[in-house]
N, C-alpha and C positions, 0 to 999 in steps of 0.2 A: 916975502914968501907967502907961498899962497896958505890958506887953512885947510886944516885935514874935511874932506868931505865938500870940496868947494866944487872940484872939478863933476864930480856927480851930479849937484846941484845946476852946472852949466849944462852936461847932456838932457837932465831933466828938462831942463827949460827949452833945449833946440829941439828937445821931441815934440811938447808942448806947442809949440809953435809949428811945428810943420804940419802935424794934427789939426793945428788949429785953421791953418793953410789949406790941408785937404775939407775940410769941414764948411770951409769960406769957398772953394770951387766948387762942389757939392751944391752947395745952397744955390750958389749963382746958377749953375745949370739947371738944377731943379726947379725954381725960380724963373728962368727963360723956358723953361718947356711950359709950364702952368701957365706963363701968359703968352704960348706960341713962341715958337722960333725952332733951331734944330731944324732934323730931318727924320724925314718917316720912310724908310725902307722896305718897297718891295720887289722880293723875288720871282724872276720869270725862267723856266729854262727854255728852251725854244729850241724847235730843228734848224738854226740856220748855215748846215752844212749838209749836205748826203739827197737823196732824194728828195726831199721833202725843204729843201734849202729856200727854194722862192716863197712857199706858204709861212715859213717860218720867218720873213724877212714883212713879209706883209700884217700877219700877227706884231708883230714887234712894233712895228710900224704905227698901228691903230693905236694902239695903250699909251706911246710915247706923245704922239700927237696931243693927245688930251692931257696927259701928265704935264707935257711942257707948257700947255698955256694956264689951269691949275697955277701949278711956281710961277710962272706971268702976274698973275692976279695976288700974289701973296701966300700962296699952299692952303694947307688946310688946316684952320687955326692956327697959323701962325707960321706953320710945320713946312717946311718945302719935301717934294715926294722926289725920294730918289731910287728909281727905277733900273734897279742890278739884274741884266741881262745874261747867260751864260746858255752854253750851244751844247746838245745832247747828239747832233747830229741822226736824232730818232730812234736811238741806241738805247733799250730797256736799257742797260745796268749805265747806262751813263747819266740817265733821267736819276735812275733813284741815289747814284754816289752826289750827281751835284745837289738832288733836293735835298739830300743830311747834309749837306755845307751850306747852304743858306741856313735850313731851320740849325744848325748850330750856334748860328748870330744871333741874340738876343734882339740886335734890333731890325731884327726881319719880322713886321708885325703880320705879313700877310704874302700869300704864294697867288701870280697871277698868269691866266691865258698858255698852259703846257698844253701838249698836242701827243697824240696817241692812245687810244683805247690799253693796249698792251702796256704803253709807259706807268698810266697813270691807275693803270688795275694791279702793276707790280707795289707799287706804293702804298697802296690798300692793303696787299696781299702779309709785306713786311713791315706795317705796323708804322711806317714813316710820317705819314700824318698824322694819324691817331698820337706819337710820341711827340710830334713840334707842336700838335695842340692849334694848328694855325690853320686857315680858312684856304681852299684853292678856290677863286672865281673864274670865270669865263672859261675854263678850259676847250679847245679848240677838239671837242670829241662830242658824238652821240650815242657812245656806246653802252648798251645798257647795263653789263656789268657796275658800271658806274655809279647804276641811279638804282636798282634794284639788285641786290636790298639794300636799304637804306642806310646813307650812312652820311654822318651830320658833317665830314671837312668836307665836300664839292657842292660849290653853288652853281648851277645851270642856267646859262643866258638862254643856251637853245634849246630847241627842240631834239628829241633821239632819235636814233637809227630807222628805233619802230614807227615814230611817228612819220619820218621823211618815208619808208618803203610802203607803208599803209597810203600813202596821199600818191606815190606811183604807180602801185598796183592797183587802185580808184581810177585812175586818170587811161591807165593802159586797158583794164579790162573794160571800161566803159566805150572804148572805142572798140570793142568787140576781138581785141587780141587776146586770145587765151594760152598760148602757148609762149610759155614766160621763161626766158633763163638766165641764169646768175652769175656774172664773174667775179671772184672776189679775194681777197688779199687774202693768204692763210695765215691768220694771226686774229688775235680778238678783235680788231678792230672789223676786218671781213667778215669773221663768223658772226658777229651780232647784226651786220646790218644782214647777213644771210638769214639770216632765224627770224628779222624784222619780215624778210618779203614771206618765208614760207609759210609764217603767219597770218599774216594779210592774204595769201590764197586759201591758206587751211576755211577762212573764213568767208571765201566765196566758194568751197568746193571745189577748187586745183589744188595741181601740186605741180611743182618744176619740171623741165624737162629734160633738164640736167643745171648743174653747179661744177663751176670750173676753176680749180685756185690756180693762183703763181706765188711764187716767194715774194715772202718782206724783202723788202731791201734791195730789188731785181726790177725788171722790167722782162722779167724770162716771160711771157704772154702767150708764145707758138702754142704747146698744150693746150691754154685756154679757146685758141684760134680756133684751133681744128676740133676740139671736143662739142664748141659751140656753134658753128657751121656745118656741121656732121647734125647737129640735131633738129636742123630747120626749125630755132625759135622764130617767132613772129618778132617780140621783142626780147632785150638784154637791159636787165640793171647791174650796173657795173659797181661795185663796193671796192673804189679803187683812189691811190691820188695820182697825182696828175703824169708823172712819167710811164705807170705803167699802164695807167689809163691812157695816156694816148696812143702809148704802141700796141695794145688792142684797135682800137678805133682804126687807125691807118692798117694793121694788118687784117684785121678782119673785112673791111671793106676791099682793099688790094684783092682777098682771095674771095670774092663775088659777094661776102657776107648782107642782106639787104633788109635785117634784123632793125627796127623801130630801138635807138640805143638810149638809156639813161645812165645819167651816172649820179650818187649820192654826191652832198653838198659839198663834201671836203675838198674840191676842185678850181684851180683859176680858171677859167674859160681862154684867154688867153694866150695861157700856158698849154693847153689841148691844140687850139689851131694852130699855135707856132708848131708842136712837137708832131701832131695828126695831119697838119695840113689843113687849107681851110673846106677842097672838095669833100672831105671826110666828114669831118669835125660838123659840116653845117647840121641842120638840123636834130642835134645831139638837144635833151633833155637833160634838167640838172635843177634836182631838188634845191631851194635855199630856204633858209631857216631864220633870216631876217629881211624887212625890206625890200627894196630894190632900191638901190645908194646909186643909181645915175643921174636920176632926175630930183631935184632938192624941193619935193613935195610934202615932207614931212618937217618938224622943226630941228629933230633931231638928224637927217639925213642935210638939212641947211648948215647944223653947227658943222657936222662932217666937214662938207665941201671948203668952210671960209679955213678953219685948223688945217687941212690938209693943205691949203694953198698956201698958209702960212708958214707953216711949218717945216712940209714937205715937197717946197715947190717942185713939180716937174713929175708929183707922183699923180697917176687917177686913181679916181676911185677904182675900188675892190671892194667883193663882198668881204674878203677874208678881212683884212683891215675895218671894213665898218664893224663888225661884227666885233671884234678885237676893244674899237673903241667903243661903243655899247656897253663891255664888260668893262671898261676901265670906268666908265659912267657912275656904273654899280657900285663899283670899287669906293672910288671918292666919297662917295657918297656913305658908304658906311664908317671911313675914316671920320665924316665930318660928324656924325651920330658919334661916333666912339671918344669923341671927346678931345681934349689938350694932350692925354698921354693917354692915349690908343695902344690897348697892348691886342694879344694875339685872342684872348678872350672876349677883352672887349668889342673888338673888331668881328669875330663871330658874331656876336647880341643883337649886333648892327644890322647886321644883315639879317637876322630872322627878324627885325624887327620890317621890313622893308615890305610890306604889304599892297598889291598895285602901286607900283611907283612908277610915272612919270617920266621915261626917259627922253621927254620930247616928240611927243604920240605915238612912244612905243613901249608898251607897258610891260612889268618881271613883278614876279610876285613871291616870295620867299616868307617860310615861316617857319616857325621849330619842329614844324613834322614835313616841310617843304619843301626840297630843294631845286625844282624842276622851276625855273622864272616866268621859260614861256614855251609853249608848244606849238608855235607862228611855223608855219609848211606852205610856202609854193611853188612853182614848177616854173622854170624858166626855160626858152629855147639859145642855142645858140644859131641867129641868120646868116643869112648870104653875107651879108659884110663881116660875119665876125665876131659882132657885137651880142649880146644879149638880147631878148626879149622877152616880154612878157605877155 
C-alpha cells in the first residue's frame, strides 16, 4: 500500500520533469537561433489579383528571386528567410486587415515591397505600423504623403512622385511644349503625382491646362479622353497604372489625340503595347526610378539577370521586378546587420545604419532622420519594336 502523501509526490515530480522538458526545448532553440538556424519571416501583401494583378506578380517576383538564392547560400546567419506573400487585390481595407495579421505574428521581423500610395497612407493613417513597431522597405509607391512628413516605419529604394514629374516637366518644357495636362487616378496615389507636375510648373511659371481623373479600380478613361483633347495639350502626363493607362493611350489617339504622352514609373511597358496596341503605345515616355535592367552593364543589373534565369526561368527582365529585387538587397542586408536574432527593432537600427550602401553600382543611403535611399529619375521611350529605350 502505497503512503499517505506519495501520490503528490509523483505529480510533483512529472511536473518537474516536463518543466524540465520545456526548459531543455527552449534552451535547444534558443541555442540554434544564437548560432543560426530557424527562420526569419518576412511579410509582403501585394496586388496580385484586380487591376494591378501583373505589377503585383512581378514585385513578387523580384524579392523572391533574391530570397531564394540568400537560403541557397545558407540564409542569413544561419537563418533561412521565409517570404509570406498574401494578395490585397489593391483593396485599401484589405491592405490594412492583412498587414495587422502578419504584424500579429511575432516572427514577422520585417514588412516588404506593398504597393499603393492610398494602401500604405491608410496604414500610417491607423496607426498600423507605428503599433507592429516593424520596418516597410521597398514599397512599390512614390507617393509623397508617404515621405512627408516624416515618418521613421518606410524605407525608400525610389525616388517620389515629385521627383519623377520635376524630371518630365524638365524634359517636356525644354523641348518648348508648354501646354501640359494631366491624367490621373483619383485617389492619393494620382493626387500626389498631380501636385508633383503642378509643382514643377508652378516653378517654371505654368500651370495646367486641365487635369482629368478616372476612378481607382476602373479603366472608366472616356471623361479623361474627351476633357483632354478638348484642351489641345501639347503634352499629357499620365499618373496612371497600366489598364487604365492603356485605355487612355489607345482611346485618346483613336479619337485624333496627338498630345507628346508620359506616363509616371508605376507601369510595365509591355503591359501598355499589349493593352494600347503598339501604333499607339510607340513613342510613349515613362519615368523610371532605377537603372535600366536590359542590358547587364551594372554589377547589380548582372546579379539580376543570372537569379532571374535561375530562378525564374522563362521570366525577362522588368523594371518592376528589378526594382523589387534592389529592395530585397536592402532588406538582407539589414537582416545580416541585425544580428543572429533580428527582431523588428533591430532590424530597423539596421537599416538607418546603412549609409551609401553598395547595391552593386547602385547606391541607397538611409539614416535616422533618412528615409528617402535614392532619388535616381530617368526617362525612358517606348520604340517601334516595343521595347524600351533609352
Amino acid at each position: 500500500m502505497a503512503r499517505a502523501g506519495e501520490p503528490g509526490k509523483s505529480w510533483r515530480a512529472r511536473c518537474a520533469a516536463a518543466l524540465l522538458g520545456v526548459l531543455a526545448v527552449t534552451g535547444a532553440v534558443a541555442q540554434q537561433q544564437a548560432q543560426g538556424g530557424g527562420e526569419v519571416v518576412i511579410g509582403q501583401v501585394a496586388p496580385l489579383s484586380g487591376v494591378l494583378a501583373s505589377t503585383g506578380e512581378q514585385m513578387v517576383l523580384g524579392g523572391r528571386i533574391y530570397f531564394d538564392a540568400v537560403n541557397d547560400q545558407g540564409g542569413v546567419n544561419g537563418a533561412r528567410i521565409r517570404h509570406k506573400v498574401v494578395d490585397d487585390g489593391y483593396k485599401v481595407e484589405d491592405t490594412v486587415r492583412l498587414t495587422r495579421d502578419l504584424l500579429a505574428k511575432p516572427d514577422t521581423v520585417a514588412l516588404f515591397g506593398f504597393a499603393g500610395t492610398a494602401n500604405i497612407a491608410k496604414l500610417l493613417d491607423e496607426g498600423v505600423l507605428e503599433r507592429g513597431g516593424a520596418a516597410l522597405v521597398a514599397p512599390y509607391t512614390g507617393g509623397e504623403p508617404l515621405r512627408n512628413p516624416f515618418n521613421p516605419w518606410i524605407f525608400h529604394v525610389r525616388a517620389g512622385y515629385g521627383d519623377e514629374a520635376e524630371h518630365m516637366v524638365q524634359q517636356v518644357t525644354t523641348l518648348g511644349l508648354n501646354r501640359i495636362a494631366v491624367m490621373y487616378q483619383d485617389d492619393a496615389f494620382g493626387k500626389a503625382g498631380l501636385a508633383g507636375v503642378e509643382a514643377a510648373l508652378k516653378k517654371r511659371g505654368l500651370q495646367l491646362v486641365t487635369a482629368a481623373g478616372y476612378e481607382r479600380n476602373t479603366d472608366k478613361v472616356d471623361g479623361a479622353v474627351q476633357a483632354i483633347k478638348a484642351s489641345d495639350a501639347q503634352a499629357v502626363v499620365m499618373i496612371a497604372i497600366n489598364k487604365p493607362a492603356a485605355a487612355f493611350i489607345k482611346r485618346y489617339r483613336e479619337a485624333g489625340g496627338g498630345a507628346q504622352l508620359f506616363n509616371i514609373s508605376v507601369v510595365d511597358p509591355a503591359e501598355l503595347v499589349k493593352g494600347a496596341g503598339l501604333a499607339n503605345a510607340r513613342g510613349l515616355g515613362i519615368s523610371q526610378v532605377v537603372p535600366y535592367p536590359y542590358r547587364p552593364d551594372l554589377p547589380a543589373v548582372r546579379e539580376y539577370h543570372q537569379l532571374l534565369k535561375k530562378y525564374a526561368p522563362g521570366q525577362e527582365p522588368n523594371y518592376t521586378s528589378f526594382e523589387e529585387f534592389l529592395g530585397a538587397k536592402v532588406l538582407v542586408e539589414a537582416l545580416r546587420r541585425a544580428g543572429p536574432l533580428p527582431s523588428r527593432t533591430r532590424v530597423l537600427k539596421a537599416l538607418e545604419s546603412m549609409g551609401n550602401f553598395d547595391l552593386g553600382g547602385i547606391f541607397v543611403s538611409f539614416s535616422n532622420a533618412n528615409r528617402i535611399g535614392s532619388r535616381y529619375v530617368e526617362v525612358t521611350v517606348i520604340g517601334s519594336s516595343g521595347k524600351l529605350l533609352k
